[in-house]
N, C-alpha and C positions, 0 to 999 in steps of 0.2 A: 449475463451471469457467468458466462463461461471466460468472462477474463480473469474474473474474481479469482475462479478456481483456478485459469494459468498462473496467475501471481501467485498464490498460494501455494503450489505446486512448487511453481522455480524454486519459490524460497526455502521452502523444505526438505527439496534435493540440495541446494548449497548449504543450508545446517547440516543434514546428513554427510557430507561431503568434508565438509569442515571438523565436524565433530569427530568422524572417522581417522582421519587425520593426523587430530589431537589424542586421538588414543593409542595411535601404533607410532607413530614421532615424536610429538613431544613428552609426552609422560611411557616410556618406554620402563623404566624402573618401576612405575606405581601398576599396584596389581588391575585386570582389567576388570571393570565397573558390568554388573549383569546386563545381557542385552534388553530385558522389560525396562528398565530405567531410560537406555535409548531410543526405543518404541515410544515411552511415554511423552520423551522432550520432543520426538519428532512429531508426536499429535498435537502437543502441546501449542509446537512453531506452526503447524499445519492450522490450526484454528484459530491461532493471533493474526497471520497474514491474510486469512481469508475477511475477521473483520474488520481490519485496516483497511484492507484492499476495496469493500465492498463499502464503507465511511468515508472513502480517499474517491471512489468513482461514482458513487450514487450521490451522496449527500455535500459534494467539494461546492457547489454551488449557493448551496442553503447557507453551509457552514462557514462561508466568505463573506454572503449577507450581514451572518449575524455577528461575524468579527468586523464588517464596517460598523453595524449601527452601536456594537462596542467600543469602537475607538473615536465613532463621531468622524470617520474619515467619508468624504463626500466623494461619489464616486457616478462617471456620466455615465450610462447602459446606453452602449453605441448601436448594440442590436436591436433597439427598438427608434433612436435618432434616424432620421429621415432629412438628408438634405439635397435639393436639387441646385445643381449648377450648371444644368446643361440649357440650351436654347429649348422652350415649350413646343411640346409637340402638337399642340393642335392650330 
């Protein structure tokens, strides 16, 4: 769980960062936007990243499953194949 929330985290400081940015560089003419509206995008980014992040690491397995059995693409699970090529040990 605690990566979820480092992704989460990263990405919110580089929204924040970027967005900061965008407000004192690029739009230097346009008046500046209240800070609650900033607050809110950066909750907003804080709690998209975290359920990507937490559908991207918990569920990446399940979720490739069930885009094989969508696509009809055949696929070997090497982790459970078993081959011996070595000389028998008994």
């Amino acid at each position: 769980m605690e990566s979820v929330f480092t992704i989460a985290v990263i990405a919110t400081l580089c929204f924040c960062g970027l967005k900061f940015v965008e407000m004192r560089v690029w739009n230097k003419n346009k008046p500046m936007k209240p800070l609650k509206y900033f607050i809110r995008d950066a909750i907003l980014v804080f709690l998209s990243a975290s359920i990507a992040a937490f559908a991207h690491l918990y569920l990446g397995d399940s979720i490739h499953s069930f885009m094989n059995t969508v696509t009809e693409t055949k696929v070997l699970n090497t982790a459970n194949t078993e081959v011996f090529t070595d000389t028998p040990g008994f």
